[in-house]
SEDREN-950765 format. One line per field, with one value per residue (C-alpha): residue in one letter; x, y, z; residue number from 1. Coordinates in steps of 0.001 Angstrom, whole numbers, plus 500000, padded with zeros to 6 digits. Example, Ala and Ser with C-alpha at 12.3 -4.5 7.8 and 13.67 -1.06 7.14 Angstrom:
BEGIN
volo = c(A/S)
u = c(512300/513670)
v = c(495500/498940)
w = c(507800/507140)
semi = c(1/2)
***
This chain:
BEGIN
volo = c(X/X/X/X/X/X/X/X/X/X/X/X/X/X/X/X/X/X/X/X/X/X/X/X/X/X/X/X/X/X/X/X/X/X/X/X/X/X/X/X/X/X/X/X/X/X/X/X/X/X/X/X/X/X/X/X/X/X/X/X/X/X/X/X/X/X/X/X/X/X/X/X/X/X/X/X/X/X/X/X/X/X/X/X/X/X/X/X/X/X/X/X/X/X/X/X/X/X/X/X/X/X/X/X/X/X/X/X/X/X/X/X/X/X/X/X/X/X/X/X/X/X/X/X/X/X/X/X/X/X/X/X/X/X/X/X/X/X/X/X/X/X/X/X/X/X/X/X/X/X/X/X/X/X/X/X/X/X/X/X/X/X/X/X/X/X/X/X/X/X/X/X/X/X/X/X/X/X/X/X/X/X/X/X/X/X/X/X/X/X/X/X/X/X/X/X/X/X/X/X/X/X/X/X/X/X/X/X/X/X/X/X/X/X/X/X/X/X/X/X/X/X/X/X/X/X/X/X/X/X/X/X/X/X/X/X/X/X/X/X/X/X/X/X/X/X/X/X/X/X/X/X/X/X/X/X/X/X/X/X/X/X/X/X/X/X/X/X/X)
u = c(041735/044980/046791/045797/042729/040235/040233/036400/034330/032567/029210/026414/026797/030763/029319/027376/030267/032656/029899/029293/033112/033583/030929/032273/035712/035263/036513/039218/040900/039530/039506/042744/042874/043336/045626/046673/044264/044089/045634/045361/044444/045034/043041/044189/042146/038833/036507/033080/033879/033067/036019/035646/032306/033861/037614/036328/034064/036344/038682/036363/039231/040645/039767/040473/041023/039712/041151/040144/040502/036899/034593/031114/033104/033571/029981/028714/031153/030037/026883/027206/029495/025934/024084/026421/026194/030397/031299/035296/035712/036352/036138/038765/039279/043479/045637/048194/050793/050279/049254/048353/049804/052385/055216/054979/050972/049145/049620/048797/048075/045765/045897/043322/042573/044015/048328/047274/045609/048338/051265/054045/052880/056815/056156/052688/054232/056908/054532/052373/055674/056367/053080/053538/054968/058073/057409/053578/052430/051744/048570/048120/045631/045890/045013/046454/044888/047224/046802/043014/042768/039001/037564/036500/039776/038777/041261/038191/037752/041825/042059/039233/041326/043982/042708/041867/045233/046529/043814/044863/048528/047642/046240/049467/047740/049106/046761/049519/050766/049882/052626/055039/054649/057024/059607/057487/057427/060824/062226/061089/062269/059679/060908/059474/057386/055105/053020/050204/047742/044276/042897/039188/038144/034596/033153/029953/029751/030479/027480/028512/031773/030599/027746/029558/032611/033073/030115/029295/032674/035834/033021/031524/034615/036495/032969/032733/035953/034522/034133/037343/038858/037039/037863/041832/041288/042763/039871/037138/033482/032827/036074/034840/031423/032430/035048/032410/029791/032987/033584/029994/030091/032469/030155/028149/027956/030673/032795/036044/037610/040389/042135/044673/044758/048237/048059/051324/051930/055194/056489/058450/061697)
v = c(196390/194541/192159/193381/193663/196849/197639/199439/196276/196252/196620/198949/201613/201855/202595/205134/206433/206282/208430/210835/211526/211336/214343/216076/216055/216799/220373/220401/217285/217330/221059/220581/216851/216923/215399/216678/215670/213158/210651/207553/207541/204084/204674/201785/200646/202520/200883/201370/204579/207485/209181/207859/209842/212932/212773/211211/214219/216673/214865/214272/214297/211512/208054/205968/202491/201956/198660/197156/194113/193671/192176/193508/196835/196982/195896/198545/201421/199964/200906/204195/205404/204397/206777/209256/209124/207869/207126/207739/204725/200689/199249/195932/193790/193429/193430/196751/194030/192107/194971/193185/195868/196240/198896/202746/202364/205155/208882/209219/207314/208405/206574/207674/205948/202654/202702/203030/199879/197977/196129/197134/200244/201047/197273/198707/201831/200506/198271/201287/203239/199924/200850/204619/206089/208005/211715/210351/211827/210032/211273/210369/211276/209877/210857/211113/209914/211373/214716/214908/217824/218577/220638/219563/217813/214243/211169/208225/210153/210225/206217/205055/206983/205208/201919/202670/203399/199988/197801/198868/198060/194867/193902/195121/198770/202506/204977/207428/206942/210832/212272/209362/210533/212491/209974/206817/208450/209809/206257/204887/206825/209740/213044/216683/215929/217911/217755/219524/219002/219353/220447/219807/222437/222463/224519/225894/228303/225139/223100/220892/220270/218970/216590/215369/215295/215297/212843/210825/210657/210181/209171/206746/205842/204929/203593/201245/199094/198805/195006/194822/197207/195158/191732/192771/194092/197633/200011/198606/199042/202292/204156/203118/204316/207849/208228/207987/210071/212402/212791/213378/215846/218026/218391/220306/224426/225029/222308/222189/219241/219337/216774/216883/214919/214701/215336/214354/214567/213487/212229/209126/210093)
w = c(293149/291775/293766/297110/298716/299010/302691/302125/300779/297717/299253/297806/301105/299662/296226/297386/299448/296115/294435/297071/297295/293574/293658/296380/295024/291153/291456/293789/292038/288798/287748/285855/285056/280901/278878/275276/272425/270767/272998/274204/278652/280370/283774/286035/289305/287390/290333/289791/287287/289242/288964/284816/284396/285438/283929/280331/279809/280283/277336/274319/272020/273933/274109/277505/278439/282288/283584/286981/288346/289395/287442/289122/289591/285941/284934/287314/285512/282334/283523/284664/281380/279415/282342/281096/277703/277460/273623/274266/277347/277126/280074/280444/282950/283866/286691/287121/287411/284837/281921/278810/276370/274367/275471/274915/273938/275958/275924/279759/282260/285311/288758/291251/294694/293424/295210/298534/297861/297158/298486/296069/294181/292887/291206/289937/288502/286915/285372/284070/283387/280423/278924/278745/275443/276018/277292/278137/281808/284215/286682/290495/292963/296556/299783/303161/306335/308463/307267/308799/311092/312979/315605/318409/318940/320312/321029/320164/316983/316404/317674/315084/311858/313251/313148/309255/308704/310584/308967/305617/306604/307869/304448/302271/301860/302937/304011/304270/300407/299396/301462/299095/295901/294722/295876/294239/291112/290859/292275/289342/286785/285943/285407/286004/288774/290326/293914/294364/297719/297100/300967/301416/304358/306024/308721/309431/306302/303578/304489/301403/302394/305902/304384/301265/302706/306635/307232/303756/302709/305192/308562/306350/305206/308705/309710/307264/308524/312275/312395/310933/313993/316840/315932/315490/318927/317746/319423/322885/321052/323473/322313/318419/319250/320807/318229/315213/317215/317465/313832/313360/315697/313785/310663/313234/312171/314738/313602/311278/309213/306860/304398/302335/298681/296850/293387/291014/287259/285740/282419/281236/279798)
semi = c(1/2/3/4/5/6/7/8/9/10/11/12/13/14/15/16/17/18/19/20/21/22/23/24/25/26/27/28/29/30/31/32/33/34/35/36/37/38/39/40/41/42/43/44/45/46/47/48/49/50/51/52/53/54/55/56/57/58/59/60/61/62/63/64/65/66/67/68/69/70/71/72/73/74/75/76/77/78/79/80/81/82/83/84/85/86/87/88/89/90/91/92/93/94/95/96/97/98/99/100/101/102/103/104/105/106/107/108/109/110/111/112/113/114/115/116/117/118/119/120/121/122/123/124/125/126/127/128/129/130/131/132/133/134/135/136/137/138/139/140/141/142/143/144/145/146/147/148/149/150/151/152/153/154/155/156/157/158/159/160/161/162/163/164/165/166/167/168/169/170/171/172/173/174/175/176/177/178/179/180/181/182/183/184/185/186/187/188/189/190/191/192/193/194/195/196/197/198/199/200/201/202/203/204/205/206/207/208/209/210/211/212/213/214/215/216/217/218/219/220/221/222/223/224/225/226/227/228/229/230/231/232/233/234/235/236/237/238/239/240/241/242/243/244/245/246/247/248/249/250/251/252/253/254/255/256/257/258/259/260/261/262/263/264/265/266/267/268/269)
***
C-alpha cells in the first residue's frame, strides 16, 4: 500500500482473506460500480486484484490502469486478471503520492480499501484529484470498524476490534475512515458527492453472510493482527483469546453481526 504500511500482512492466509471478502462483498459494493464507456479507470492501491476481477468485468468498454505499490501484490493480480480472462487491465507499479501521469488523464478513478491505509489520504486524493480529467468521478469504498454491531454482546470480542483499530493508528492508518468521507472528498475540492453505506447483516437465516463474512472475513481479519496486539500490550492473551472465540461465536445460527461499508462518488469540477 503507498507510503504507509498494510496493518493485515501480506501473507498467503490475508490473500485468502482479501478473496473471500472480495467474494462476499461483490454485490452489496459492486452492484452499481460502472463508469461511462469508453473511459479511461485509474484503480489506485489494486492489491492483489480481487476487487479488479470483479469491477473490470463489469466495464468492457473501459480500459483500467491498476497501480499498487507492491510488487508481489501486483505479480499476483497480474496473475489472477490472466485466471480471468482480463484483456481491458495494465497492471503498474506507482505510489498514490507520487502518480506518474500527466494531469486530467483518467475518466474515473476507483479507490477501494486503500485510505484507511494511509497516513495522509487528503494528500493522496489530491494527488489522484491532479490526474482526474475535469468532471471525471471519483469512486471510494471504505469500511468502518466502529460501526460493527453482533449478538451475543461480549466486551473481549469489543476490546480485540479495538485493538485493530489502535494498531492501525499506531502505524499512520484509520480504521474508522468510512464514516470521513464525505468531508475528505469535499475538503478537497470534489463536487456532488454522494454517501451511500453498504450494511453487511448475518444471522442464522444468511448462512453465507456468517461464513464469508462474520468468520472468514472481519474474525480473520482482527485475528490476523494478534501478535501485533500482545506485544503493544493493548489486550492480556486470555481477554484476546475469549474475544476471538466470541466473534466466532456470533456466526453461530442464533447469532447476529452487522457492518457498515461507506460508499462515495463525486466529480472534479
Amino acid at each position: 500500500m503507498q507510503t504507509g504500511y498494510y496493518v493485515h500482512g501480506y501473507a498467503p492466509a490475508e490473500g485468502e482473506r482479501l478473496h473471500d471478502q472480495a467474494a462476499t462483498l461483490a454485490q452489496l459494493l459492486h452492484h452499481d460500480t460502472l463508469f461511462r464507456p469508453p473511459g479511461l479507470v485509474l484503480e489506485a492501491g489494486c492489491g492483489t486484484g480481487e476487487q479488479t476481477v470483479i469491477v473490470a468485468p463489469q466495464n468492457p468498454e473501459c480500459s483500467f490502469v491498476s497501480i499498487d505499490i507492491s510488487g508481489d501484490s501486483l505479480a499476483a493480480a497480474e496473475r489472477s486478471a490472466r485466471r480471468h480472462g482480463l484483456s481491458n487491465v495494465r497492471f503498474q507499479r506507482a505510489d498514490v503520492f507520487h502518480l506518474p501521469f500527466t494531469p486530467d488523464s483518467f475518466d474515473h478513478v476507483f479507490v477501494c480499501f486503500l485510505l484507511e491505509h494511509l497516513a495522509d489520504p487528503t494528500a493522496a486524493l489530491y494527488s489522484l484529484k491532479r490526474v482526474l480529467k475535469p468532471a471525471g468521478t471519483m469512486t471510494v469504498i471504505e469500511g468502518d470498524h466502529g460501526s460493527a454491531y453482533y449478538y451475543p454482546r461480549s466486551s473481549a470480542a469489543q476490546a480485540t476490534i479495538q485493538c485493530l483499530v489502535d494498531v492501525q493508528a499506531s502505524l499512520g492508518g484509520n480504521a474508522l475512515i468510512g464514516r470521513e468521507l464525505y468531508p475528505l472528498l469535499t475538503s478537497v475540492g470534489f463536487r456532488d458527492c454522494r454517501v451511500t453505506p453498504r450494511v453487511v447483516y448475518a444471522d442464522g437465516s444468511r448462512p453465507e453472510m456468517a461464513e464469508g463474512f462474520t468468520k472468514r472475513t472481519f474474525t480473520a481479519m482482527v485475528e490476523g493482527i494478534r501478535d501485533q496486539a500482545l506485544s503493544r500490550g493493548l489486550i492480556g492473551e486470555a481477554e484476546w483469546d475469549t474475544g476471538i472465540a466470541d466473534l466466532y461465536r456470533t456466526a453461530e445460527p442464533d447469532g447476529t453481526f452487522s457492518y457498515t461499508f461507506f460508499k462515495a462518488v463525486a466529480r472534479k469540477p
